[in-house]
C-alpha positions as CSV (number, residue, x, y, z in Angstrom):
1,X,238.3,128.1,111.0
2,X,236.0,126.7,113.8
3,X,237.1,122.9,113.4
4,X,240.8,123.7,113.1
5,X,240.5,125.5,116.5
6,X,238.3,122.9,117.8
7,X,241.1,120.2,116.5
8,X,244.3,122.3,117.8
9,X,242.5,122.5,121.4
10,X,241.9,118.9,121.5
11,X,245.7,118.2,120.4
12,X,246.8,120.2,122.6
13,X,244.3,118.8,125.6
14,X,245.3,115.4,125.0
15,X,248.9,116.0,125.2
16,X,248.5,117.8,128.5
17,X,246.3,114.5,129.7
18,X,249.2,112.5,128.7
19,X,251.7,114.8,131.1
20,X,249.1,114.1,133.8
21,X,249.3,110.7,133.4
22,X,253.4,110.5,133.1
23,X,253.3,112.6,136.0
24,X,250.1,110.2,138.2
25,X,252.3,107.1,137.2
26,X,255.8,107.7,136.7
27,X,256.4,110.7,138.5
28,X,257.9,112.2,135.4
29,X,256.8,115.6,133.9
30,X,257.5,115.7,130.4
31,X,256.9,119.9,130.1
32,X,259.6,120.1,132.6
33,X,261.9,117.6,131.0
34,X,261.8,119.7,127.7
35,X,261.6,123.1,128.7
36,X,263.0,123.1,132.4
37,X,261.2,125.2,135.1
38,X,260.8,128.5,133.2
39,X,258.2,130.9,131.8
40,X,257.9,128.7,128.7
41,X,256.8,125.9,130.6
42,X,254.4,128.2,132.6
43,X,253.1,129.8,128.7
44,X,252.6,126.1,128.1
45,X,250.7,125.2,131.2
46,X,248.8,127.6,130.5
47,X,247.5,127.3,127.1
48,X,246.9,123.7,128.4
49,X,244.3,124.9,131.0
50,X,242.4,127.6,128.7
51,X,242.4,124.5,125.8
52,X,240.9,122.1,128.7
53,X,238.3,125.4,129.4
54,X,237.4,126.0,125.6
55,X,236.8,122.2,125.4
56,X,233.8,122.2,127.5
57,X,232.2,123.6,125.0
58,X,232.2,120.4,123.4
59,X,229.6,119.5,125.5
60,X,226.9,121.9,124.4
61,X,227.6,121.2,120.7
62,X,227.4,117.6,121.1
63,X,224.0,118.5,122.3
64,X,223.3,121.0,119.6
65,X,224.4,117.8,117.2
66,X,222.0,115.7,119.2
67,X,218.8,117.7,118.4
């Protein structure tokens, strides 16, 4: 259960970096351009951010794996 979490947060962290970068260099929001300016694009925006939180975890088990 814990690696399928840990792999859907990742998926869905790197598609939210790849919006950011549409958006840094062509000024093109793919979230919008699918869903339009909506509460579905503000659910989405927001399960990006709590994703981005949960993968900072990442960095305490990388030092768990370390030891």
């Amino acid at each position: 259960m814990n690696r399928t979490l840990d792999l859907t947060a990742l998926t869905i962290g790197i598609i939210g970096a790849v919006n950011w970068g549409l958006i840094g260099f062509f000024d093109f929001n793919l979230v919008s351009f699918l869903l339009g300016s909506n509460w579905l694009s503000r659910i989405i925006y927001a399960v990006v951010g709590l994703c981005g939180l949960y993968l900072l975890t990442f960095y305490g088990k990388n030092r768990e794996m370390a030891a």
